[in-house]
C-alpha positions in Angstrom: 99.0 38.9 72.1 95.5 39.8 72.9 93.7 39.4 76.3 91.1 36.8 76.8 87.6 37.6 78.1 87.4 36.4 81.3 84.7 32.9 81.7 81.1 33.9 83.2 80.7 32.5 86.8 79.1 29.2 87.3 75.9 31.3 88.6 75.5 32.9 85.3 75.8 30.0 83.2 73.5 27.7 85.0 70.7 31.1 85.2 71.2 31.1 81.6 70.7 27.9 80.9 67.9 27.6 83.3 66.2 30.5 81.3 66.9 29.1 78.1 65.0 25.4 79.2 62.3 28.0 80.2 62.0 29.2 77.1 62.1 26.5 74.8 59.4 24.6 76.9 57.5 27.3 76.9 57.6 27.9 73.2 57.1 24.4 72.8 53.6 24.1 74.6 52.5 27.2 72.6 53.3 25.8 69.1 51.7 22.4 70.2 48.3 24.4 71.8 48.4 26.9 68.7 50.7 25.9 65.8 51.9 28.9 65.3 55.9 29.7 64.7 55.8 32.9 65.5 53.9 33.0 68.9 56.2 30.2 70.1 59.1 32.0 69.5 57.8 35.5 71.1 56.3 33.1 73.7 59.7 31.4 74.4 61.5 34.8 73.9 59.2 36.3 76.9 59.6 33.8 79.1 63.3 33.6 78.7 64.1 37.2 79.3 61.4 37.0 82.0 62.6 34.0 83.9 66.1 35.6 84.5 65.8 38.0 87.2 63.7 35.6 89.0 66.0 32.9 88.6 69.0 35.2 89.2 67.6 35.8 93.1 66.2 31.8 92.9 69.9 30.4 92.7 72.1 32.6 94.0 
């Protein structure tokens, strides 16, 4: 029978989804202000990956 992973701690899930709101609001208001797929996604992308460390010291 093989072993399960173990869950992620409630911290972890709730800096991750905190980062991933980031980023998809943030990609949003750069395709609305330039219409353009591909800077929204790098924009949303950055911000993501960006947002976690801070939100990692935020919330804990």
């Amino acid at each position: 029978m093989p072993s399960q992973a173990p869950l992620p701690s409630v911290h972890a899930v709730v800096v991750f989804l905190a980062a991933v709101i980031t980023g998809l609001v943030m990609g949003g208001l750069m395709f609305l202000h330039d219409k353009s797929v591909p800077a929204a996604v790098a924009t949303g992308l950055v911000a993501a990956g960006g947002s976690v460390p801070v939100l990692h010291k935020l919330i804990g």
